[in-house]
N, C-alpha and C positions, 0 to 999 in steps of 0.2 A: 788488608787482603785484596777487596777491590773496587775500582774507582767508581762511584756514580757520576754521572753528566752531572752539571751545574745546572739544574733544572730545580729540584727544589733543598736540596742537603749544601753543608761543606762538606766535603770529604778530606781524604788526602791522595796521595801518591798515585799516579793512574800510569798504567799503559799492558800489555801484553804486547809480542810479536809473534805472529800465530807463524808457525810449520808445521810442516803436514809429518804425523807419524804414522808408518805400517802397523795395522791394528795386530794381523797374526796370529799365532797359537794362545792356547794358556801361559801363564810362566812361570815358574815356578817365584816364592818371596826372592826377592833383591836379580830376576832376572830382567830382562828389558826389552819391550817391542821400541827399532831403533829405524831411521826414516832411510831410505839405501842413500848410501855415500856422506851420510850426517857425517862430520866434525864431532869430534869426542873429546870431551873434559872441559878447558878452562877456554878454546875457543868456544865452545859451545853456550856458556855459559854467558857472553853477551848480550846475547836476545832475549833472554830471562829477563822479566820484570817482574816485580812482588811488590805489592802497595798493602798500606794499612785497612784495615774493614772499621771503619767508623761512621756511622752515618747521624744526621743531625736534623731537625726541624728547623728547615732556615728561617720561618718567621717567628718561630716561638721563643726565642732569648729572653727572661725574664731575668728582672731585679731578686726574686726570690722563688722557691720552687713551688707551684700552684696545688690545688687540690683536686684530688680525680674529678670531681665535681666542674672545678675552675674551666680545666684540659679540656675536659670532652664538650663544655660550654663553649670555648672558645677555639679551640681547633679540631675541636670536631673526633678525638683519637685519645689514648686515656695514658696517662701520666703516673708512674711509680716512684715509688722511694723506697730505700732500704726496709722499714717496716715492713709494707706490703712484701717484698719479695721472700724477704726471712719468714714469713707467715704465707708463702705460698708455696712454698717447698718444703713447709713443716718442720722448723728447726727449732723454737724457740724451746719445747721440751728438752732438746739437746743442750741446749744453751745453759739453760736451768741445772742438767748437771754436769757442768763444768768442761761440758766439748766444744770448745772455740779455736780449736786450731792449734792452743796452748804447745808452744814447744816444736813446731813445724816450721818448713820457710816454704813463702810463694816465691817462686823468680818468676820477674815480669819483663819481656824482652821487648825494645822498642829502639827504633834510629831515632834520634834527635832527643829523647824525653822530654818534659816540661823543664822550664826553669823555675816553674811555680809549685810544682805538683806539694811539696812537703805542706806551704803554707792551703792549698785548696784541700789539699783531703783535712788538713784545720778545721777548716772551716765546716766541711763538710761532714764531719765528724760531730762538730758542734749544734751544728744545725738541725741533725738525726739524732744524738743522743747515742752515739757509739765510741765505744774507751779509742783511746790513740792505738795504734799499732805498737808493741811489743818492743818493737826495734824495726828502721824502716830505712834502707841504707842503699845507697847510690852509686852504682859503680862505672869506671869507664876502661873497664879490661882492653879496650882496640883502639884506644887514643881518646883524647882530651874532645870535646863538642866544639862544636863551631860557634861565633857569635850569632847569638837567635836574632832571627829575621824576620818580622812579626806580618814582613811584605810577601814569604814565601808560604804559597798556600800548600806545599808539599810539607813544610817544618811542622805549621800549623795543624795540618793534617794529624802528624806523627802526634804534635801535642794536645790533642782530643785524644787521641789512640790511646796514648799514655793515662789518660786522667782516666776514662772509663774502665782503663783497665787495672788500675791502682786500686778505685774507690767501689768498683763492684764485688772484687776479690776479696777487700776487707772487708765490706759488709755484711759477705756469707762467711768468711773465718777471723773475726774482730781479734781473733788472741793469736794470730798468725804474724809470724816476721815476715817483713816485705822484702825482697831485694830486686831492685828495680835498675836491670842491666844496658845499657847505653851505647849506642853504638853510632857513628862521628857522620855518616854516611848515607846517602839518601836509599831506601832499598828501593831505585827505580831502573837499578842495572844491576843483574844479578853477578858480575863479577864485580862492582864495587859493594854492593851491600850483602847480598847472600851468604857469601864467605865471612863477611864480614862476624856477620849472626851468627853463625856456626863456629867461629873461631874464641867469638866470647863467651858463648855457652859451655864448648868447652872447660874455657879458662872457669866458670864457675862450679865444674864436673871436678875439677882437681882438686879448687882450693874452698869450694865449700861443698856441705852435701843436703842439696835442698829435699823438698820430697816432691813438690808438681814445680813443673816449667809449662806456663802460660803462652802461647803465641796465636797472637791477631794478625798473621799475613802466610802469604805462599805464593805463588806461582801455577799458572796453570798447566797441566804435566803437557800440553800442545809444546808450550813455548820451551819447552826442552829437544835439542836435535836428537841429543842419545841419551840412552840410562847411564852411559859414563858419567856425563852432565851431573845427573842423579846423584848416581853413585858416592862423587867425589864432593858431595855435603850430607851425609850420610853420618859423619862421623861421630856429629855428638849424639844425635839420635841412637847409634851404636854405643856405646858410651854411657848413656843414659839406661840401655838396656844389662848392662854388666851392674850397674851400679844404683838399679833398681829405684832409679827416677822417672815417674810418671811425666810424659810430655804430652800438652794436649796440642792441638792446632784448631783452628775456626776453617770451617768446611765453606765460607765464601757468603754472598749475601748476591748474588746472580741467580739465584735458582739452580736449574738444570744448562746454564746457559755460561758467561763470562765474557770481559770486553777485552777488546782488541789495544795494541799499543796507541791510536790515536784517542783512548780515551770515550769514544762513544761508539765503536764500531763491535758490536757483538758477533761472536760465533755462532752458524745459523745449526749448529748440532748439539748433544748435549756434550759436555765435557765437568773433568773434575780437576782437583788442585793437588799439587803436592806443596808440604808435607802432611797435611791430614791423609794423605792417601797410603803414606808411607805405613808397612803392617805393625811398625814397631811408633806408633802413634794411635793417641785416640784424637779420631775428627769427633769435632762436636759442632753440630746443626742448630739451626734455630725453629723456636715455637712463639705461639703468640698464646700470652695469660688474661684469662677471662677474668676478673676480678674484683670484688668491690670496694671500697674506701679502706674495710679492715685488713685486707691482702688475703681473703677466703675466695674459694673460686665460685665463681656464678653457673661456669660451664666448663668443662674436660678441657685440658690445652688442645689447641690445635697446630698442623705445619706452619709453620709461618711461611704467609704469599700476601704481598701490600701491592702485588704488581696492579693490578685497578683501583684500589683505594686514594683516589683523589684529593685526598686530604692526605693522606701522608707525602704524595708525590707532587700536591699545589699543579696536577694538569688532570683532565681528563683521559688523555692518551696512556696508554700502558706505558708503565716503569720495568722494567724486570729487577722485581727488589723481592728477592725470597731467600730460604734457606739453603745454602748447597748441597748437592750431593750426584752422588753417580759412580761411575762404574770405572777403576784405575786402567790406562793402556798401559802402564809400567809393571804393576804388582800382581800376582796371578791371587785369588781366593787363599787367604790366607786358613792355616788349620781351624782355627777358631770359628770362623764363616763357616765351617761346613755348615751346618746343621743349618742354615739358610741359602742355601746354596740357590736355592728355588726365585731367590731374589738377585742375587749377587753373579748366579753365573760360575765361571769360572776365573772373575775379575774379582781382586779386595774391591770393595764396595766401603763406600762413605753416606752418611757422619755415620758415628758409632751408637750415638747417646745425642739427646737435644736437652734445651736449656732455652729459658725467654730473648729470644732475637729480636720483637716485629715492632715496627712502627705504629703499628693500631695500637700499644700495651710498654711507649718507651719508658726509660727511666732517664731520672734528672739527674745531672755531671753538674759540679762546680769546678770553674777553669777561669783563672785570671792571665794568663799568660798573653801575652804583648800578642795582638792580632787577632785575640778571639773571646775577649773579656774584658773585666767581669762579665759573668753571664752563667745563669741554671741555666739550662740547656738540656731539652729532649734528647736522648739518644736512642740509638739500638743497634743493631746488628749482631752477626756471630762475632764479630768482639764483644760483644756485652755475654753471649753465652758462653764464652772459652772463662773470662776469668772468675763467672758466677760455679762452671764449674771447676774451677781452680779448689775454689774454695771450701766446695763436697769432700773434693778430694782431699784436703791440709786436715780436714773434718777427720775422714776416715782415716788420714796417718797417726793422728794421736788417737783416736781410740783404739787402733793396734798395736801402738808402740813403738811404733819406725814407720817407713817408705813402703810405699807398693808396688815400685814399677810396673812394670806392664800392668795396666787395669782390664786390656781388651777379651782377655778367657774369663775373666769371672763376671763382667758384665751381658757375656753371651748366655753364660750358667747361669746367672740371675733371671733372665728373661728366660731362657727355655723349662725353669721349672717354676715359672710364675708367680716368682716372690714378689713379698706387695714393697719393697725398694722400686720397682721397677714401674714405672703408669707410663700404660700404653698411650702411645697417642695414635687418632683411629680416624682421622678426619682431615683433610687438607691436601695439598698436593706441592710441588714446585715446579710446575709449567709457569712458563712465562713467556709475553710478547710485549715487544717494542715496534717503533717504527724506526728502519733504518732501509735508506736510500727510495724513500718517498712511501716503502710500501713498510707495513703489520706483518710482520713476521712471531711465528711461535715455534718457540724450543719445547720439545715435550718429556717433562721429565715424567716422575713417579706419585703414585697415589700413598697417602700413610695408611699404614693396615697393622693390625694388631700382629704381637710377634716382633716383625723386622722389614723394613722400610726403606728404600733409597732417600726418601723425603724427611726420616725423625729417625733413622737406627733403630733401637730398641726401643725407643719411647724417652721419658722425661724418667725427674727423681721424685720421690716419696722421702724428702732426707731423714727420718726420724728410724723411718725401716735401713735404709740405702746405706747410712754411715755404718751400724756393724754390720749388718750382710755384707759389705764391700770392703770390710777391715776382713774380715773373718776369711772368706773368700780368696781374696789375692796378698791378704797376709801370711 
């Protein structure tokens, strides 16, 4: 989703190109504030960039994956494993009788995938004490992959993206089929890769019928000239709404902020992303888990913001590394928002729903893939929340019996009549500053507040409550 400086992470894919769009009226769903004289559709669609959201601890590469104990001894920031997280979200009672996803498919979309990934989630599987996947199957709907280039930090990128988002998905729904969708193209030019995405997801709208589609990237809605732009990748998302497939998206890992196409250049206002922004999507934000060795919580999750934490960013200078969110110039408040309106405006407002994002609380990826392995390796970001909650969701489709599509009204009803599925998160913010062009600059985003949030949505999950309140609900 998007790019960090090479300051302390590998990332992947980097760039936005910012234009300026007329802010405007309300607008109504799928209407568009458009910049005068923008270019509309497939020209437009050049200066779109979208990168992978994966961020890494670049000194922390371990032979094998450490103990919270080890972690916070030696880099200063605390370290998960599937245990803890399934014990932080309350699942293993679920577990126990027989709700592991059993009978559901996660689609994972990704440019480049690994070429390792079947053999690392092996391993990683092995190593945690969790059954194989179900059925775990690879496809390449938009053409054949390129030869992996273990020199390309952009491939490399995608192949982090891919592993965190294979091995986190499976760890919250172990009895969940994977399919893990591929696409030949770098998504750092939205008319080679965006289309691209949208055209495969498709293809798996026709020929298979998953129940969530997972995506770790977007585009900042700036870097769109018009809502034609928009519009005209729209389809499976529409698609998906006929055919009542849940699509999540990750709401960014910039805070209230995002960077520019040269990769370190931030926008000095807030801004958000599409497709989390999109009303027929759930964005999902990230949080930071308080936790101890057993994966019980020590303290309430909070928004995830590492922007001064020094240890996760190896400088003392501000990082802008938080959870995304903010206010759409494309999407007017969708029906659902109402009853938050007080936050949102008359803007859809982003994330919906949060999940553990933060570097202070990573979790460990195994990735052998040419350029970036062997190596456990700390992660996090709202990639790491989109496919954890992938996984809630594959949860909730088999204790209802089918697909939920659209998850975004009954997660609004969960939270406004205060069902215990729903834990508020009540503390944190996603302001952030950086230095760019010799001076500290701060984006100011939103404060978390009980209810509903630009910084955490509704709050996090209770999954024990979450999975049938959320079958029941939007089934």
């Amino acid at each position: 989703m998007r790019h960090v400086k090479r300051l302390a992470f590998a990332a992947g894919a980097c760039g936005l190109a910012a234009v300026t769009a007329a802010s405007g009226a309300a607008l109504t769903s799928g209407a568009a504030v458009t910049a005068a004289g923008a270019p509309s559709s497939a020209s437009a669609l050049a200066d779109v960039t979208v990168h992978p959201d994966v961020l890494h601890l670049k000194s922390a590469e371990t032979s094998s994956p450490l103990t919270l104990a080890q972690c916070e001894a030696l880099y200063h920031v605390a370290c998960y494993g599937p245990t803890q997280i399934e014990q932080a979200y309350n699942l293993p009672d679920l577990y126990a009788k027989g709700i592991t996803g059993k009978g559901t498919t996660i689609v994972i979309v990704d440019s480049f995938g690994s070429p390792t990934i079947k053999h690392d989630l092996s391993v990683f599987d092995s190593t945690y004490g969790l059954p194989a996947p179900p059925s775990f199957s690879i496809i390449t709907p938009v053409g054949s992959m390129p030869k992996w280039n273990a020199s390309d930090s952009d491939m490399t990128g995608w192949g982090g993206e891919t592993t965190l988002d294979v091995e986190y998905a499976h760890t919250i729904a172990p009895g969940a089929k994977i399919l893990l969708v591929e696409t030949p193209v770098s998504e750092t030019e939205g008319t080679q890769g965006f289309p691209q995405i949208v055209a495969a997801e498709e293809y798996v709208m026709k020929h298979y019928h998953p129940d969530v589609i997972s995506q770790s990237f977007s585009a900042t809605e700036e870097t769109f000239k018009s809502f034609a732009s928009v519009q005209a990748l729209r389809g499976a998302n529409l698609m998906a709404e006929k055919d009542k497939v849940t699509v999540l998206a990750a709401s960014g890992d910039s805070g209230a902020a995002d960077v520019g196409l040269d990769g370190s250049t931030y926008y000095l206002f807030p801004v958000t992303s599409w497709s989390d922004s999109d009303p027929l999507v759930t964005a999902v934000g990230g949080t930071e888990l308080h936790l101890n060795a057993a994966g019980d919580h020590t303290s309430p999750d909070t928004a995830w913001n590492d922007t001064w934490n020094k240890y996760v960013n190896l400088t003392s200078q501000p990082n802008p590394d938080a959870g995304g969110g903010g206010k759409s110039i494309f999407f007017s408040r969708p029906w659902y928002q109402d009853g938050v309106a007080a936050e949102v405006g008359d803007h859809r407002g982003v994330p919906d729903i949060s999940m553990s994002g933060s570097g202070s609380g990573a979790v460990y990826t195994y990735q052998t893939f040419p350029g970036a392995g062997p190596a456990w390796q700390p992660t996090w970001g709202t990639s790491e929340a989109t496919p954890l909650f992938a996984g809630i969701v594959a949860l909730a489709s088999q204790y209802a019996g089918h697909s939920l599509g659209l998850i975004n009204p009954a997660l609004y009803e969960m939270s406004a009549k205060g069902m215990p599925g729903i834990v508020p998160v009540t503390s944190g913010n996603n302001t952030v500053a950086f230095i760019q062009g010799g001076k500290q600059h701060t984006v100011r985003g939103w404060n978390a507040r009980a209810g509903y949030s630009l910084a955490a949505g509704v709050g996090t999950v209770d999954g024990l409550y979450f999975v049938p309140e959320l079958a029941k609900l939007a089934g």
